[in-house]
MDTraj code that builds the backbone (N, CA, C; nanometers):
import mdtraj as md
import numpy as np

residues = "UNK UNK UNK UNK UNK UNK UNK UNK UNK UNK UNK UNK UNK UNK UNK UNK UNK UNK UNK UNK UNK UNK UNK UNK UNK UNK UNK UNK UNK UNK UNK UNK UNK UNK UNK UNK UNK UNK UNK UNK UNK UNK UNK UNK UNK UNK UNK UNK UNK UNK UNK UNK UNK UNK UNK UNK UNK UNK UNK UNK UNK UNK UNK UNK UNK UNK UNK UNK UNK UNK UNK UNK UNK UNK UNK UNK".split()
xyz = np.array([
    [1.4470, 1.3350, 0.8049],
    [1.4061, 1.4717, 0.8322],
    [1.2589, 1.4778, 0.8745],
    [1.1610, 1.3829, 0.8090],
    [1.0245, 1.3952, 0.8624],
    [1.0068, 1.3781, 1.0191],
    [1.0720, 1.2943, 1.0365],
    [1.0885, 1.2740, 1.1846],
    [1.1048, 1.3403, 1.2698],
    [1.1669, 1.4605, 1.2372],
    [1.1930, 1.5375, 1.3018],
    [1.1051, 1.6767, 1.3423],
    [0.9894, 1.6759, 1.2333],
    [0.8849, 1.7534, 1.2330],
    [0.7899, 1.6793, 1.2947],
    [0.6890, 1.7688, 1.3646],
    [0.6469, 1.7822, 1.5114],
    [0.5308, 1.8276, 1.4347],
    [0.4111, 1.7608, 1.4218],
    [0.3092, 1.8366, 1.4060],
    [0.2091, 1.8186, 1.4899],
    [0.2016, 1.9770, 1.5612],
    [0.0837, 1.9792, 1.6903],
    [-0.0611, 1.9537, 1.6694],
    [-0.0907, 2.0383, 1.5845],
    [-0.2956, 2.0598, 1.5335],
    [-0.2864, 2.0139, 1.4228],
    [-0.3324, 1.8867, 1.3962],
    [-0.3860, 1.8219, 1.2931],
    [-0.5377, 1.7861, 1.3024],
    [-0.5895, 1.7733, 1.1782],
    [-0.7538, 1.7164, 1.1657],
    [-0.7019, 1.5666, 1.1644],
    [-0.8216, 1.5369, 1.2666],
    [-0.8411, 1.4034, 1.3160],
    [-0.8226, 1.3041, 1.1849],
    [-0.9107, 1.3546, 1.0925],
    [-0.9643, 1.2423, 0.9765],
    [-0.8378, 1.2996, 0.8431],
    [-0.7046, 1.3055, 0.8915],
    [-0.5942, 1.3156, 0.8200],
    [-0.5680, 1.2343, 0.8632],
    [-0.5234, 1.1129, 0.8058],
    [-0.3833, 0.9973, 0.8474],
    [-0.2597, 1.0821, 0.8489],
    [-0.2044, 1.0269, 0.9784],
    [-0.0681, 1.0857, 0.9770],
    [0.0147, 1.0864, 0.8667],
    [0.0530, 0.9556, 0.7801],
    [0.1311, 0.9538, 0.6709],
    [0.1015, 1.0460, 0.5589],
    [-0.0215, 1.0921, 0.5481],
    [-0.0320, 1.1795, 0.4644],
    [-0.0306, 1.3023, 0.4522],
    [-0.0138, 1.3567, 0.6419],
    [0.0563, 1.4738, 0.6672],
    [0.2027, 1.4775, 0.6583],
    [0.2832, 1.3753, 0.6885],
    [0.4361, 1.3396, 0.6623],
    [0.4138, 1.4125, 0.4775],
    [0.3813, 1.3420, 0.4000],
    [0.3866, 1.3569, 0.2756],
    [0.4016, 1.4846, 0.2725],
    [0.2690, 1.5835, 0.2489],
    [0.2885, 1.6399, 0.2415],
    [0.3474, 1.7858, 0.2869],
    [0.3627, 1.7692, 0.4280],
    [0.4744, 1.8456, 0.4653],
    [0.6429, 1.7934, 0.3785],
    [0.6630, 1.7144, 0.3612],
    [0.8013, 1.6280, 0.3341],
    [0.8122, 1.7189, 0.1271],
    [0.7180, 1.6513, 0.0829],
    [0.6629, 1.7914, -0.0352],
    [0.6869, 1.8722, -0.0887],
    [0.6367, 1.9851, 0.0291],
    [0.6661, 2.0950, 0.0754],
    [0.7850, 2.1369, 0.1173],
    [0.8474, 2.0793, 0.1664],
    [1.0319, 2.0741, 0.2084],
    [1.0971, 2.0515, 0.0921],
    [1.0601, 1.9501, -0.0192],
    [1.1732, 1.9074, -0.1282],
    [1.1608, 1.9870, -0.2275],
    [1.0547, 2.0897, -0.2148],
    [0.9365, 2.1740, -0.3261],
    [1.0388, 2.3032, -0.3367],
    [1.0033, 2.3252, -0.1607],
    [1.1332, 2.4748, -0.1218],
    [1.2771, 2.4667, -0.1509],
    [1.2780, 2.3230, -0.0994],
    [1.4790, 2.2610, -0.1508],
    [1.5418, 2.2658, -0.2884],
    [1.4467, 2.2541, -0.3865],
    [1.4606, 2.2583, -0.5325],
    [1.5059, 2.1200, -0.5451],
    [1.4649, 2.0441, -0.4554],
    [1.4493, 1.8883, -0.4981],
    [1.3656, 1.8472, -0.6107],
    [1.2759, 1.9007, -0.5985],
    [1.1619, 1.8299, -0.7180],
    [1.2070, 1.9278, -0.8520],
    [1.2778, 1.9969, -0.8744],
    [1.3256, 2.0863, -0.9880],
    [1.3859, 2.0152, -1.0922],
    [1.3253, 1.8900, -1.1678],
    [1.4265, 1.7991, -1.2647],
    [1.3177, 1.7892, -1.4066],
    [1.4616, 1.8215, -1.4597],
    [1.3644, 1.8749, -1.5794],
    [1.4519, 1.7070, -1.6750],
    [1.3667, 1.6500, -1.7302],
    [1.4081, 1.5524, -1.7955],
    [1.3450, 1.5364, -1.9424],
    [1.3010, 1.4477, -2.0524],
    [1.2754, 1.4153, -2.2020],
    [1.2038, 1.3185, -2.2094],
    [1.1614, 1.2832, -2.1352],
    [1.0357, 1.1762, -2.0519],
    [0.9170, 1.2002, -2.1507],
    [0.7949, 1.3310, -2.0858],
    [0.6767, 1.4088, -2.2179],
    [0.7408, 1.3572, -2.3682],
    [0.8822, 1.4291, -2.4464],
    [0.8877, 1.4187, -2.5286],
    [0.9124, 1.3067, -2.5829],
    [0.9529, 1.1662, -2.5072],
    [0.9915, 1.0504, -2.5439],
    [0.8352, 0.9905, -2.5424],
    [0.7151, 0.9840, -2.4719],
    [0.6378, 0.9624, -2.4676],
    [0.5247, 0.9855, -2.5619],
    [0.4952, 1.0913, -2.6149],
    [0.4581, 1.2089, -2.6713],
    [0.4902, 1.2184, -2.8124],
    [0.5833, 1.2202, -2.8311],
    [0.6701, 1.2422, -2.9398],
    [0.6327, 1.4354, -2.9607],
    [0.6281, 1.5207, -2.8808],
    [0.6455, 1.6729, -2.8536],
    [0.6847, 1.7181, -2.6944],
    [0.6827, 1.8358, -2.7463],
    [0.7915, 1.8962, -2.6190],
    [0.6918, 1.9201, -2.5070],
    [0.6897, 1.8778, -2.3608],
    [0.6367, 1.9429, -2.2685],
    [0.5734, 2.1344, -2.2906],
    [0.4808, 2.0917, -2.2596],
    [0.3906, 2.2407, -2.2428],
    [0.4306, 2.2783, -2.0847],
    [0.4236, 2.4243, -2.0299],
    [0.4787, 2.4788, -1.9228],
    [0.3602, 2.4280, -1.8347],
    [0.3357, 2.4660, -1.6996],
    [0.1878, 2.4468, -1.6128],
    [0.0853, 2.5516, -1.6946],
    [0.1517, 2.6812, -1.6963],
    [0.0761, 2.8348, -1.7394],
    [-0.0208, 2.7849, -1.8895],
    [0.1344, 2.7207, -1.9701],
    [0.0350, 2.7327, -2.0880],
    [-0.0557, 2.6059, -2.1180],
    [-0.0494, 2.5012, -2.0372],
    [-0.1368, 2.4096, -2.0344],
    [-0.2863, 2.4689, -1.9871],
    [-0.2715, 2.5364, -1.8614],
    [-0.3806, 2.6084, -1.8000],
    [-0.4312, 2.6953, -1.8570],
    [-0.3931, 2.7644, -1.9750],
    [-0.4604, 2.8607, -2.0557],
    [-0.5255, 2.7927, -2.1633],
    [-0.4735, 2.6523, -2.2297],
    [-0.5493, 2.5678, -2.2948],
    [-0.6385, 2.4875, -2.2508],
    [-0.6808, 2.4802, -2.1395],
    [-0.7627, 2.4062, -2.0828],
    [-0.7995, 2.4580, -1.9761],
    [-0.8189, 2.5672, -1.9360],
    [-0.8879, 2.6705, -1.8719],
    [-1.0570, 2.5642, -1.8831],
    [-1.0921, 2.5861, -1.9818],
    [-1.2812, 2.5587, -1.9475],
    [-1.2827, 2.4442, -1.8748],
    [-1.2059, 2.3502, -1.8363],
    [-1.2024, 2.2197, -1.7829],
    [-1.2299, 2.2624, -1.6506],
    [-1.1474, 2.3739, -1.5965],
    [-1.1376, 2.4379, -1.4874],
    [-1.2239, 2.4914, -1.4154],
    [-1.3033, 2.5287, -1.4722],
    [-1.3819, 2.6251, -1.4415],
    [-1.5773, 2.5874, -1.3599],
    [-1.5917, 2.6593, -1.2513],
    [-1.6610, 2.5569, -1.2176],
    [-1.8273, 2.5985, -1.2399],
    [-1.9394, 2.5230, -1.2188],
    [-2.0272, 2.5287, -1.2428],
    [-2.1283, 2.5738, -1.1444],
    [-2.2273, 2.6715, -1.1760],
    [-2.3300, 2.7010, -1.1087],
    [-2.3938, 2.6113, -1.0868],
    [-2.4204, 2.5492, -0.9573],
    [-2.5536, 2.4098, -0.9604],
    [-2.6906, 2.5418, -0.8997],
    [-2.8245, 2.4840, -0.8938],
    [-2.8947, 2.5338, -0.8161],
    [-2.9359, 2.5544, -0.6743],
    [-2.9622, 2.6565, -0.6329],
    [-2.9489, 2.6633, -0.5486],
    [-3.0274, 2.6469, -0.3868],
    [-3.0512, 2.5275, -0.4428],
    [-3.1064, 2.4192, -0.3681],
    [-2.9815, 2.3433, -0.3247],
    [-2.8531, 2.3382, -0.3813],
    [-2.7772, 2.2667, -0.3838],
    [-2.8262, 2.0657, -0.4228],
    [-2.9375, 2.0541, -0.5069],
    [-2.9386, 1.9735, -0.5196],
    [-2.8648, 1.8967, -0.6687],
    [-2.7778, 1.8379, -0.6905],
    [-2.7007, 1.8079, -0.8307],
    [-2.7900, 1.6907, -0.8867],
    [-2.8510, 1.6734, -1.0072],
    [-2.9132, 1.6057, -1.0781],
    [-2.8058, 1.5430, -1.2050],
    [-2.7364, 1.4555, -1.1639],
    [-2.6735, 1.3673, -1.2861],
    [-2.7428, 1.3018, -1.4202],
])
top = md.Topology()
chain = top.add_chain()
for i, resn in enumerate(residues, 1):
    res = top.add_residue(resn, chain, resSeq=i)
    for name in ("N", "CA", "C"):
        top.add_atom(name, md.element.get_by_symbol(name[0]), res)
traj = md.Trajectory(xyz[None], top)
């Protein structure tokens, strides 16, 4: 099926394969291909998978980004 997509305007400094990807992705994303819910987390883990939402509400500050100055110079 990638093959069959035609992509006209791409940025130069994209490798093609990684526009395949993620268009291809994007197709299995919409298909409900990637929709597999398995016991993997909990076999690993030994607890139950957290949703995306409520992971992101626990770790929100991770997220969140920082004022540098505005010089834009970053001092590590």
């Amino acid at each position: 099926m990638a093959d069959e997509i035609m992509v006209k305007e791409t940025t130069p400094d994209i490798p093609g394969p990684f526009v395949e990807t993620v268009i291809m992705t994007d197709l299995n994303t919409k298909a409900g291909t990637f929709d597999i819910v398995t016991d993997t987390i909990a076999q690993l883990t030994g607890r139950p998978p957290a949703s995306l939402k409520d992971f992101l509400k626990l770790n929100a500050s991770r997220f969140i980004t920082i004022d540098y100055p505005a010089d834009n110079n970053i001092h590590l």
